[in-house]
N, C-alpha and C positions, 0 to 999 in steps of 0.2 A: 435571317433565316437561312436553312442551309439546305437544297435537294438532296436527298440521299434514300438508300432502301433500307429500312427497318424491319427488325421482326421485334412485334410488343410483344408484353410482358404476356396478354393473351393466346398467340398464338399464330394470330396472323398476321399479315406483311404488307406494309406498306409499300408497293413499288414504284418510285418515281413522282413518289407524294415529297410536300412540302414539310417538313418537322422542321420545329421549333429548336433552335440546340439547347436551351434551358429543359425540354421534353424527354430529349432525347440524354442529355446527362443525368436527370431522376433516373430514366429508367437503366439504362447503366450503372449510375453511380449507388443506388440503391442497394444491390449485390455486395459491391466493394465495401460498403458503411457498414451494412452487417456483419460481412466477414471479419474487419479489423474492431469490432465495436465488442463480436462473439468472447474473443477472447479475455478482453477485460473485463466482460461480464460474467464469465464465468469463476474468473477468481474469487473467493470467498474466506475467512478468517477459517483458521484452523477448529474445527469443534471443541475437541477436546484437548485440553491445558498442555502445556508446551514446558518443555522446563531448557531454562539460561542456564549452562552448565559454565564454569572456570573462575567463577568468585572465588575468592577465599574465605567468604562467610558461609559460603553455602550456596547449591542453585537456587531459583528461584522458579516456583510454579508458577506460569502465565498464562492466564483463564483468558484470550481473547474473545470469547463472546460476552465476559460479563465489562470488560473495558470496550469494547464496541459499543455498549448497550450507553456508557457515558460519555463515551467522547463521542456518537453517530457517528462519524466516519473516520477509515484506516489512515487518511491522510493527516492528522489530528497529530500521528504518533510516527507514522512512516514520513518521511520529507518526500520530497521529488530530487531525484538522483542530479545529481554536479553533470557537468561537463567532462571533467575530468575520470569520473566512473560511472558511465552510461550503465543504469539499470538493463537487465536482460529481461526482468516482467513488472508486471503494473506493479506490485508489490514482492519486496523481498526481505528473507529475515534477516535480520539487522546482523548477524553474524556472516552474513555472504559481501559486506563490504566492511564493517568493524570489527576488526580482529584486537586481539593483546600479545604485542601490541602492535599498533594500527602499520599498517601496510600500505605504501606510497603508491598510490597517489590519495588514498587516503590519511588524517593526518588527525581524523578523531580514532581515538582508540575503545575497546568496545563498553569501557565502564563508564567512560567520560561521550557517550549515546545515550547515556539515562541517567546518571547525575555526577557531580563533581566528588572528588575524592574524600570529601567530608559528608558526603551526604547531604547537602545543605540545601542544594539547588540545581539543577537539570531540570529534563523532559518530567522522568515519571514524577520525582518529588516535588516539582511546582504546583504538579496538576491532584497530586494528593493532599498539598497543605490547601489549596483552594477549594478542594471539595470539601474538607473539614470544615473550613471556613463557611462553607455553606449548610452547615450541617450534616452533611455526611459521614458514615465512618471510612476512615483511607488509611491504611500504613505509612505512618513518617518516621519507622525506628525500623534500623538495619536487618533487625531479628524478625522481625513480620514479614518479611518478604525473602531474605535471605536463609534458608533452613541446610543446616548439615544432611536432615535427613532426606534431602529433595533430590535424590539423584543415587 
């Protein structure tokens, strides 16, 4: 236990009373968790569809709220950021660390983030030949998602 003079979260003051430190870090540390908790909750997917510009097939329209709605959560598709390029927020677009091409100390470049140069296998095209597989309809051909006119 530790003496010391409080003021709770009420109002008034404990002076020369006994608090608990486990007491007395809730109610401090309570402030602190929401403050740094605030911001990660407030980030949220983009509403309206987003377009991947630099293919050479074409951009590509990216509807995140209707891929949210399949994969539940951003981390599904977003990684958690390396050592080597500390993210600056809880989520970021995949083109503020994968460029074309990729930029040291990154070492994926931005098309090889979502599938391999044939299109065979990555992130997005795994995750669409498996929804297929489950019944779903998903884009597995370059031109369904790749459009000249997207941009």
């Amino acid at each position: 236990m530790l003496k010391c003079a409080a003021i709770l979260a009420g109002g008034g003051a404990i002076l020369g009373g006994i608090v608990k430190v486990t007491r007395l870090l809730t109610l401090l540390g309570f402030p602190v968790l929401l403050l740094l908790s605030g911001s990660a909750l407030a980030q949220t997917a983009p509403t309206a569809p987003i377009l991947l510009m630099g293919a050479p097939m074409g951009a590509v329209k990216f509807d995140h709220t209707a891929h949210l709605k399949v994969a539940g959560k951003c981390e599904i598709c977003h990684h958690a950021s390396k050592p080597e390029k500390p993210l600056k927020a809880t989520q970021e677009a995949c083109t503020d660390c994968h460029t074309n091409p990729a930029t040291p100390p990154v070492t994926t470049k931005l098309q090889a983030a979502f599938h391999n140069p044939t299109a065979t296998a990555g992130l997005c095209i795994d995750c669409h030949k498996t929804q297929n597989s489950q019944g779903r309809a998903a884009p597995v051909k370059c031109a369904d998602c790749h459009k000249k006119n997207n941009g």
